[in-house]
C-alpha positions in Angstrom: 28.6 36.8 394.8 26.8 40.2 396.3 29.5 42.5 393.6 28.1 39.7 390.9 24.9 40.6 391.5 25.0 44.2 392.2 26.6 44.3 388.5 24.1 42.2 386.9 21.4 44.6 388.8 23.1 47.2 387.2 23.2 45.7 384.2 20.1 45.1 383.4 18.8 48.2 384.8 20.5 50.1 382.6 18.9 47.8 380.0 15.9 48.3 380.9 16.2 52.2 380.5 17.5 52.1 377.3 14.8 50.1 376.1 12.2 51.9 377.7 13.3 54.7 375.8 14.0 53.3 372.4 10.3 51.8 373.1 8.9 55.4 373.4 11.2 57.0 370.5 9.7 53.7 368.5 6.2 54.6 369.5 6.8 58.3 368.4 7.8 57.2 365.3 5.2 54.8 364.3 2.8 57.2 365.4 4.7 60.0 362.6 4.6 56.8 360.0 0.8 56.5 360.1 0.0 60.0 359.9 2.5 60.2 356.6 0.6 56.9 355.5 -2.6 58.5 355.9 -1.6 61.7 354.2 -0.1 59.8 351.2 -3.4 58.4 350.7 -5.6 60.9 351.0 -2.8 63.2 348.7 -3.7 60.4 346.3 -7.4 60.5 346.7 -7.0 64.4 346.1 -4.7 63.7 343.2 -7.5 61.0 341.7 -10.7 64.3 341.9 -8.3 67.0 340.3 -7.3 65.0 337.7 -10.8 63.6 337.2 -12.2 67.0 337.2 -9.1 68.0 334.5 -10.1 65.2 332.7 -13.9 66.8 332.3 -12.8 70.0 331.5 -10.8 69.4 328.5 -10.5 67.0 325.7 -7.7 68.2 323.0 -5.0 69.2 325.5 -3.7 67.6 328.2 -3.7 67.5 332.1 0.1 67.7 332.1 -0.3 69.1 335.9 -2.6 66.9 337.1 -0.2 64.2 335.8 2.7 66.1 337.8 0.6 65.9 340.6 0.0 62.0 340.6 3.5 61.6 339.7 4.5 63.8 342.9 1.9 61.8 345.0 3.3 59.0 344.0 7.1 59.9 345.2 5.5 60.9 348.3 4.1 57.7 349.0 7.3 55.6 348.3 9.3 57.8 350.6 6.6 57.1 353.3 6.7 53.6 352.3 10.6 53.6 352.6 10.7 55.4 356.1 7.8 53.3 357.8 10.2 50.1 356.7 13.3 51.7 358.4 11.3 52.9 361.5 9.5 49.3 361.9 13.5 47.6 361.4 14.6 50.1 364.2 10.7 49.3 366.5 12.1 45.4 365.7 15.7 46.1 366.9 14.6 47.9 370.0 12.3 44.9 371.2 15.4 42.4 370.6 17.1 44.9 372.8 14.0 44.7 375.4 13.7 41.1 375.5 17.6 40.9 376.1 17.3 43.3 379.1 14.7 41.0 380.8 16.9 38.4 380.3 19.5 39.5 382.0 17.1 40.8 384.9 15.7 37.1 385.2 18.9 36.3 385.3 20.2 38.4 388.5 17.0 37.8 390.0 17.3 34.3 389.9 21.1 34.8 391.2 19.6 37.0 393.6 17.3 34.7 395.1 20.0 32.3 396.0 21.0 34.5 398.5 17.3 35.2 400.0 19.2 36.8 403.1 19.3 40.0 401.4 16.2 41.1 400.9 17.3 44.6 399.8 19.0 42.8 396.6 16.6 40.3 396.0 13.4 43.1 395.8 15.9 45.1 393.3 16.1 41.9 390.8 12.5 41.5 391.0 11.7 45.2 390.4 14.2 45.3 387.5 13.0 42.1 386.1 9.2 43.7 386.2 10.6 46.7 384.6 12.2 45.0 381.5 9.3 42.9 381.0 7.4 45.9 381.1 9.9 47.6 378.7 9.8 44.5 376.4 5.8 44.8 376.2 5.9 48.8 375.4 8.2 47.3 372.9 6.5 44.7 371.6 3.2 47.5 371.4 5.4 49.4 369.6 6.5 47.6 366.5 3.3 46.2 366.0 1.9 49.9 365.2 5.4 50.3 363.1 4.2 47.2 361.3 0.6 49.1 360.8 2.2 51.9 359.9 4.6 50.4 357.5 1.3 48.1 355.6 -0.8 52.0 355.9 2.1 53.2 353.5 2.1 50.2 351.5 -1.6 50.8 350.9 -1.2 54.1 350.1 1.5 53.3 347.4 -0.5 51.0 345.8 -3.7 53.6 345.7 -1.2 56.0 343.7 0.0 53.2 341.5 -3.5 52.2 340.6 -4.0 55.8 339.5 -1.3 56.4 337.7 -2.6 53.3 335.6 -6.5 55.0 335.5 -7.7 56.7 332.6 -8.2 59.6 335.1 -4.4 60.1 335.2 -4.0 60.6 331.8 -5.6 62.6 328.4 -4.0 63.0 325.6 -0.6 64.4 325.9 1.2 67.4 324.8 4.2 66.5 323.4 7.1 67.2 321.0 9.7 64.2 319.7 13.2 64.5 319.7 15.5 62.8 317.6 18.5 60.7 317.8 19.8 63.5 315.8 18.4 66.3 318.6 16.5 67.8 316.0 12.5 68.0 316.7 10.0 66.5 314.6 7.6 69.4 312.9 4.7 68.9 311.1 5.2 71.2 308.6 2.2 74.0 308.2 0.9 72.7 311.5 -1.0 69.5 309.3 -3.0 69.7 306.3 -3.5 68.0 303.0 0.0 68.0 302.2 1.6 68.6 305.4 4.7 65.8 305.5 6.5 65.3 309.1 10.1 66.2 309.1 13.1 66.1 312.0 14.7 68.9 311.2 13.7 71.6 313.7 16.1 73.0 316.2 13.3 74.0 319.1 10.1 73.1 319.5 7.3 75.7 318.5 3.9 75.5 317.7 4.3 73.2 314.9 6.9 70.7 316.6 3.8 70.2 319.5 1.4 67.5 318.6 -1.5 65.7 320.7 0.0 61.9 322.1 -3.2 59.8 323.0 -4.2 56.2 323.9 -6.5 54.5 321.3 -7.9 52.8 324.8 -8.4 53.0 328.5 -5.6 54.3 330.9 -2.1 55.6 330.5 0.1 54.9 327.4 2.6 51.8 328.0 4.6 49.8 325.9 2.8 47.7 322.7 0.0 50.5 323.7 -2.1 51.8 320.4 -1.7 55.6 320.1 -2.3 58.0 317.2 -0.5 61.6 316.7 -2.8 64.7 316.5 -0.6 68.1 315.0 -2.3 71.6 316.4 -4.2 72.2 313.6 -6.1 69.0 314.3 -4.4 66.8 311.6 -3.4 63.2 312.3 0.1 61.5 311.8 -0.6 59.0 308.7 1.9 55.8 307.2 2.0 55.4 304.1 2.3 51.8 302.8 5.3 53.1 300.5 7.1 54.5 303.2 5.8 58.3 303.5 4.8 59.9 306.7 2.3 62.7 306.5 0.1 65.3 308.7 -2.7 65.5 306.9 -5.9 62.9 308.1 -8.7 64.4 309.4 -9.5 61.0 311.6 -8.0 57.8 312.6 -7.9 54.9 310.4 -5.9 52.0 310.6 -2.9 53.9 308.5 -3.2 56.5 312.0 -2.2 54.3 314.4 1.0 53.3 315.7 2.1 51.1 318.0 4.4 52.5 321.1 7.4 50.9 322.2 9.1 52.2 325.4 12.5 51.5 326.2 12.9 53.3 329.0 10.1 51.6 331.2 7.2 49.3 331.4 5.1 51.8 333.3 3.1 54.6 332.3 4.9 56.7 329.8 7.1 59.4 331.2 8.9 62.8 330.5 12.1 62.3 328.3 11.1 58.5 327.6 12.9 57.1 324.5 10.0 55.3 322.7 9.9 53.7 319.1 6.6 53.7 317.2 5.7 51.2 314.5 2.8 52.2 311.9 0.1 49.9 310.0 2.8 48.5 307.6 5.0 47.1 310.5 8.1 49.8 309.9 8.9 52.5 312.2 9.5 56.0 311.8 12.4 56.9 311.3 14.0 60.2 312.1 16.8 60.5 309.1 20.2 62.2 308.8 19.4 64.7 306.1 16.3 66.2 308.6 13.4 63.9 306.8 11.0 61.5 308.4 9.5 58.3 307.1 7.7 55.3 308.2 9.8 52.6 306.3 12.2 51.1 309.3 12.1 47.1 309.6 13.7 47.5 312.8 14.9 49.8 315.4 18.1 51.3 315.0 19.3 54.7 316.8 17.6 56.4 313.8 14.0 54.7 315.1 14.2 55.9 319.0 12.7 58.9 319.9 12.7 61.1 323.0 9.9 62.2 324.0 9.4 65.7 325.5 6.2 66.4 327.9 4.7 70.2 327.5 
């Protein structure tokens, strides 16, 4: 009986030490996850005043590195998110641990005291058995500021989110489209009176870059409005017979296209493969001898386009 209960001593000593220090290696971590949680959200808040100041300072071209910067904010804050859920799994594991340790010690305590002739033994099974319940509280402590930590990052994601759907994220974008047939789309003369869109351009230049904005609030999702602005200020224009052209001066109902992304719900991203419909209900269409019209009744290869962020 005495070797019985000098193991289970043992035992649950040993336990007990483990979870003591898995306890404090939980603790350490938690405390890391709610600084990272912190710092996420204020990187967001940061990310929010550049781009809104961005935003003030221009209107034609676009924050492009403010929109990096949200973008990298928001990376940031998943990863925090990700590690503060591991680290609270691990704070939970370590108190299942605890509570199994005083277990035990309750156990050879209670064995211990059968025997109340040996004092020595029986004060070592209560002195274990205070230890792992002290253990088991530490860890207990401990998971609940995981937890915290692991709802701070959560927070903190969702702060990023919400700006990446703010019109702060987002101006008009600089852009160029490439087509299923990796040729660029150029508006030919940079817009004008007779400038046509074609997609027959090898690299972008000056005249394959064009203005992409939001005829609305907040970033450009799918089914959004948006209209197409070349660098000479000229807008992209369908034609009811078909025609695309460069050459409005403002945006009328034969300006705007609808935007369909079929790369993501979200806010529209670098190298997205979008479709766009005009007035008329047919999409552009990049075609295979280097043209472009606006005369598609449904999307084919020929209709997607990739777009390219500058």
């Amino acid at each position: 009986m005495k070797i019985v209960l000098v193991l289970l001593l043992l035992f649950a000593n040993l336990a007990q030490a483990q979870s003591q220090a898995e306890a404090q290696q939980a603790r350490l971590r938690a405390m890391q996850q709610a600084q990272q949680a912190q710092q996420a959200r204020d990187r967001g808040q940061t990310q929010q005043n550049q781009a809104g100041a961005e935003q003030a300072g221009t209107t034609q071209s676009a924050p492009i590195s403010a929109q990096d910067r949200v973008q990298q904010a928001h990376a940031q804050a998943q990863q925090a998110q990700a590690q503060a859920a591991e680290q609270a799994n691990q704070a939970r594991s370590a108190l299942a641990r605890a509570q199994q340790a005083v277990a035990q010690a309750e156990q050879a305590r209670a064995q211990a005291q059968q025997n109340p002739a040996n004092v020595a033994l029986v004060r070592q099974a209560q002195i274990a058995s205070q230890r792992a319940q002290q253990a088991q509280q530490e860890a207990a402590h401990h998971h609940n500021l995981a937890q915290q930590a692991q709802a701070r990052a959560a927070q903190a994601l969702a702060a990023v989110e919400a700006l990446k759907t703010s019109n702060l994220a987002m101006k008009p974008l600089t852009v160029s489209f490439r087509s299923y047939h990796n040729k660029y789309f150029v508006n030919e003369g940079n817009g004008g009176a007779s400038s046509t869109v074609n997609a027959n351009r090898d690299n972008p230049g000056p005249w394959e870059t064009m203005a992409l904005g939001k005829l609305g609030q907040g970033c450009i999702k799918t089914n959004d409005q948006v209209a197409i602005q070349t660098g000479g200020g000229y807008y992209w224009r369908g034609y009811g017979d078909g025609n695309l052209m460069a050459n409005s001066t403002a945006v009328g109902p034969e300006e705007r296209f609808f935007l369909v992304n079929h790369t993501r719900q979200g806010c529209l991203e670098n190298n997205d493969i979008i479709s766009l419909r005009g007035a008329y209900n047919k999409y552009v269409v990049a075609e295979g001898d280097g043209r472009a019209n606006a005369n598609r009744d449904a999307i084919g290869p020929w209709e997607q386009i990739m777009v390219i962020f500058h």
